[in-house]
Steps between C-alpha positions, in 0.01 A plus 500: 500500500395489874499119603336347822779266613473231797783300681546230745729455757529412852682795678586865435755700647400551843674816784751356713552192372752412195307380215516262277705584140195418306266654671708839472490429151119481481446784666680745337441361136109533619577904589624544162261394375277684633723834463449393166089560556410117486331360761622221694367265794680246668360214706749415794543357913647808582361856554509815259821637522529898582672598181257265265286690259339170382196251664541318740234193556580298795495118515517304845778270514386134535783387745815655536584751239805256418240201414245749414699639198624124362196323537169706545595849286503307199179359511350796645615690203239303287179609701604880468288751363695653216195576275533933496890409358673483186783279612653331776927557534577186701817424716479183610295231681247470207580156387118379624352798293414256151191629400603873393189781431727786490856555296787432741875611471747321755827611599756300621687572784769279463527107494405242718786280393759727579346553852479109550916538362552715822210448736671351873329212546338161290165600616541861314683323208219291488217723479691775276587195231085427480442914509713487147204287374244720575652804402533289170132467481450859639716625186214264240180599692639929451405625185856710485751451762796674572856464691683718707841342465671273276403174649183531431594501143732172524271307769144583449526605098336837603533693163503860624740675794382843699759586733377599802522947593620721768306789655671832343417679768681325775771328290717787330891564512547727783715806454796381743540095641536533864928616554560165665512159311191324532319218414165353513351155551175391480305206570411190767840455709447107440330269218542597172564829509778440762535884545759367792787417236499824364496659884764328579740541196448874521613505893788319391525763187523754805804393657671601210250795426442648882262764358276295316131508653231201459162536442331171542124504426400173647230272672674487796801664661849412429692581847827655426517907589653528160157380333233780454181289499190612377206299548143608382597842351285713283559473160599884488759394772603176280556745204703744671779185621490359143573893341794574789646159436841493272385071404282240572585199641296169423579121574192380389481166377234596249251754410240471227578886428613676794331845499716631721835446276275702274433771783861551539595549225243757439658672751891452403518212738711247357365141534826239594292125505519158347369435154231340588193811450267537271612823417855412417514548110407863541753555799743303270412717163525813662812376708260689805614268808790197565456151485674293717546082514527458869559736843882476434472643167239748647734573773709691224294628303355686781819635647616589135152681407530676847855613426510591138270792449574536145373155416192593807380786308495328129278219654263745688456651187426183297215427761329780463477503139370161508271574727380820368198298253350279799294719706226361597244802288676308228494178584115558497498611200642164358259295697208787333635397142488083616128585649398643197572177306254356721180769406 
């Protein structure tokens, strides 16, 4: 069954710039889909990507796209035309949207109360804590709705998880890890994903391990010649670091999912991060990555993993067996059986 499928969301992945987790998300789930010969249009800020092989209608940002996403996208998404589709596969910011014409599915991309838990500042606290109400009502207004992690299930009573997928074609255990100990971190250096931690443990890591090279795929550079930064690369270029790397390194302080965790260990990368992910209970069954409590305890892990290639190879392993069900062709084809629900 071919299915005409619309979305909502304010930005897509975008050349040049590193986007946004969920909106990496949205666009590949939307290709599989259509690899999968449905057709799918999305109604965004930003422009069509180069690699998207779904619509694209354009809306004009109110404001700022900041303001324009929070306040004005979810009352635009009422006056939308939606009247040649069979159901709209919402993301978020549809909490105004209470008079409902069409079937609606809507994932969740995490918790609002675990972002207020870690958010900086009172003003973010703030505005996350009344975001967990809304998402509340989102979850009652969706005829089906679905998490991506396992708060979802515990804070917003979400009945139904869909992990989130990999693209097999980028994501794959290379043949030989590069011959020198490596690592990779991703993520902002500061705020929550405080990518800097993890920078900065592994330079110390490397005055015990001189060989070890540092890929750090950041917003901005970290200034040490030890640190490779890579800022704005191609996702071909992303894919290659995350295959050559031995682990990943993440000091997060949370993730709803964390795709890439599930990226590397697609690609034999073993995750090393705090248990604080929405995809820890499948890192945890498969034993695919390392949990630590704090940097200290990371510290050795990560100088143990790095050393012992016995134990290295037994983990890389585990990840990509865990992985191996969650590309993203078949994380469509999950979403197809949800949709169908909906018919």
């Amino acid at each position: 069954m071919s299915l005409k499928i619309g979305m909502v969301f304010a930005d897509l992945p975008q050349e040049g710039k590193k986007p946004g987790g969920v909106s990496v998300v949205i666009h590949e789930l939307a290709n599989a889909l259509v690899r999968a010969k449905n057709f799918v249009r999305i109604y965004t800020y930003s422009s069509k990507p180069h690699d998207a092989l779904y619509e694209v209608v354009n809306l004009k940002p109110l404001i700022n796209m900041k303001l324009s996403r929070r306040l004005f996208l979810p009352f635009q998404l009422i006056f939308l035309d939606y009247q040649d589709l069979d159901l709209l596969h919402l993301h978020g910011e549809d909490w105004a949207y209470l008079k409902r014409d069409i079937p609606t599915i809507r994932t969740f991309h995490g918790c609002s109360l675990n972002e207020a838990q870690f958010a900086d500042n009172l003003k973010s606290k703030f505005i996350f804590k009344v975001y967990h109400y809304l998402e509340i009502l989102a979850r009652k207004l969706a005829n089906l709705s679905v998490g991506i992690g396992d708060d979802t299930v515990a804070l917003l009573d979400v009945k139904h998880i869909i992990y989130n997928g990999y693209t097999k074609a980028l994501y794959y255990p290379p043949q030989h890890k590069a011959n020198k100990p490596t690592a990779i971190v991703i993520g902002t250096l500061q705020g929550r994903k405080q990518s800097i931690l993890a920078i900065e443990l592994l330079l110390k890591i490397k005055k015990e391990i001189p060989e070890l090279v540092i890929h750090a795929v950041v917003d901005q550079p970290y200034n040490h010649p030890d640190v490779n930064n890579w800022i704005g690369v191609s996702s071909e270029k992303l894919a290659q670091l995350t295959r050559d790397s031995w682990i990943g390194v993440s000091t997060t302080l949370y993730e709803g999912f964390g795709i890439y965790y599930l990226e590397w260990m697609a690609s034999g990368t073993i995750p090393v991060t705090f248990e604080n992910v929405g995809i820890k209970n499948l890192i945890k069954n498969y034993q695919a990555g390392i949990f630590c409590e704090d940097t200290n305890d990371m510290y050795h892990k990560v100088l143990s993993i790095l050393q012992n290639s016995s134990s290295r190879i037994a983990y890389s392993r585990n990840a990509i067996t865990a992985s191996k069900s969650l590309s993203w062709d078949g994380i469509a084809e999950e979403y197809i059986k949800f949709y169908s629900q909906l018919m």
